[in-house]
C-alpha positions in Angstrom: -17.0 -38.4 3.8 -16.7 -40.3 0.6 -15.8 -38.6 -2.5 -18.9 -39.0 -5.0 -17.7 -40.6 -8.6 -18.6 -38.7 -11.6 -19.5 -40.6 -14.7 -17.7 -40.0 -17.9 -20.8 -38.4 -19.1 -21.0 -35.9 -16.0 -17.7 -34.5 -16.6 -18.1 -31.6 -19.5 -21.1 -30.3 -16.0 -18.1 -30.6 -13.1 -15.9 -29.1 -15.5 -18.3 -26.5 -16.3 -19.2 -25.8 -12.7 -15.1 -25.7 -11.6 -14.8 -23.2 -14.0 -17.6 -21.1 -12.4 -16.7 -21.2 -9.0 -12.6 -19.9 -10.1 -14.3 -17.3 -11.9 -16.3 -16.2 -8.5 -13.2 -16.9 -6.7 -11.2 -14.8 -9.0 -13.7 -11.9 -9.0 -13.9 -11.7 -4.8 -10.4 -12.0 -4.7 -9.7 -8.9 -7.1 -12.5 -7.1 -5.3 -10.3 -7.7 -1.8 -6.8 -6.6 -3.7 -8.6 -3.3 -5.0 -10.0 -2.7 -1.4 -6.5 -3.6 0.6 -3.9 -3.0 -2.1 -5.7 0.3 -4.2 -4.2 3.6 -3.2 -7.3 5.3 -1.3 -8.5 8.5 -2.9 -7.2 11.7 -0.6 -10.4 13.0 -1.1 -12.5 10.6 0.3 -15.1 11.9 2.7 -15.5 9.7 5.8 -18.0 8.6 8.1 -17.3 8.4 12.0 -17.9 4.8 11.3 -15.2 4.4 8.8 -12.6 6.9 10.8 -12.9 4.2 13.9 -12.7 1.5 11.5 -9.0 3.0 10.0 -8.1 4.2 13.6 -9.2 1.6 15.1 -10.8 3.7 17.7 -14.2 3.7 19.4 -17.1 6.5 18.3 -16.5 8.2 21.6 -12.8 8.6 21.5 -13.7 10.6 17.7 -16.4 12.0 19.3 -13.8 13.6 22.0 -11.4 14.4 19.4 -13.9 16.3 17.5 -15.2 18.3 20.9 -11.5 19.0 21.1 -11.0 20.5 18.2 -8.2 17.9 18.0 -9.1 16.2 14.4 -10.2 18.2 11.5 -13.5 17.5 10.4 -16.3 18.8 8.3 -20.3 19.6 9.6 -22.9 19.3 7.2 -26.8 18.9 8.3 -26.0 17.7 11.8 -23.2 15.0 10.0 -19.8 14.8 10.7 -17.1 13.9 8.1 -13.1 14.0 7.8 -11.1 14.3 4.5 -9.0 11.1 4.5 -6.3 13.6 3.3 -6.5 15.6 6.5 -6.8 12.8 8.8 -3.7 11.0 7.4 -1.7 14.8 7.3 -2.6 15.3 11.4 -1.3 11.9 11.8 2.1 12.4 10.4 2.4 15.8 11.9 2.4 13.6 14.8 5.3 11.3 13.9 8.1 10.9 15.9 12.0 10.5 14.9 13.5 7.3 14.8 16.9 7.8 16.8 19.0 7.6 13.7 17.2 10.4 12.1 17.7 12.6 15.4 21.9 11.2 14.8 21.7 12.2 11.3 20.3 15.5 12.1 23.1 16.1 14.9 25.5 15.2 12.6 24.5 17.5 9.6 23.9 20.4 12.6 27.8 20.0 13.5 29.0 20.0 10.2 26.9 23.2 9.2 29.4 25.3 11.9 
């Protein structure tokens, strides 16, 4: 496709117009750092829609969890919703040790006698 010539007179309207379109680009991309980068508020109530989103799980596998009494959650007018702080606190209570933490630990259990 051929590149279109602007005329001397048409160039203060490109200029204008480039400088519009960076602003919009520079506004989305802020708006993606705050969503990705941000540090997400602990207390943010979520939907089952937004806990399968972060988990990436499917609605029946929270839907088990829930029946299960496996994930904390919260029941209000026939809605279910989980702290984000909760969510993230089961998680890690589910972490496992990498093997140099279990060596570190042996080591500092040895010493201790």
């Amino acid at each position: 496709m051929p590149e279109s010539q602007i005329t001397f007179n048409e160039v203060p309207g490109a200029i204008t117009e480039l400088l519009q379109q960076q602003a919009r680009i520079e506004q989305k991309f802020d708006q993606l750092l705050l969503k990705f980068f941000a540090p997400p508020d602990q207390n943010e109530l979520l939907t089952v829609e937004q806990v399968c989103e972060l988990f990436d799980v499917s609605k029946p596998t929270v839907y088990a969890k829930i029946a299960a009494n496996e994930w904390p959650y919260l029941k209000r007018a026939k809605r279910v919703y989980f702290l984000r702080a909760d969510l993230m606190d089961y998680m890690k209570a589910g972490r496992r040790k990498t093997t140099s933490e279990l060596q570190a630990e042996t080591v500092s259990f040895n010493q201790s006698k």
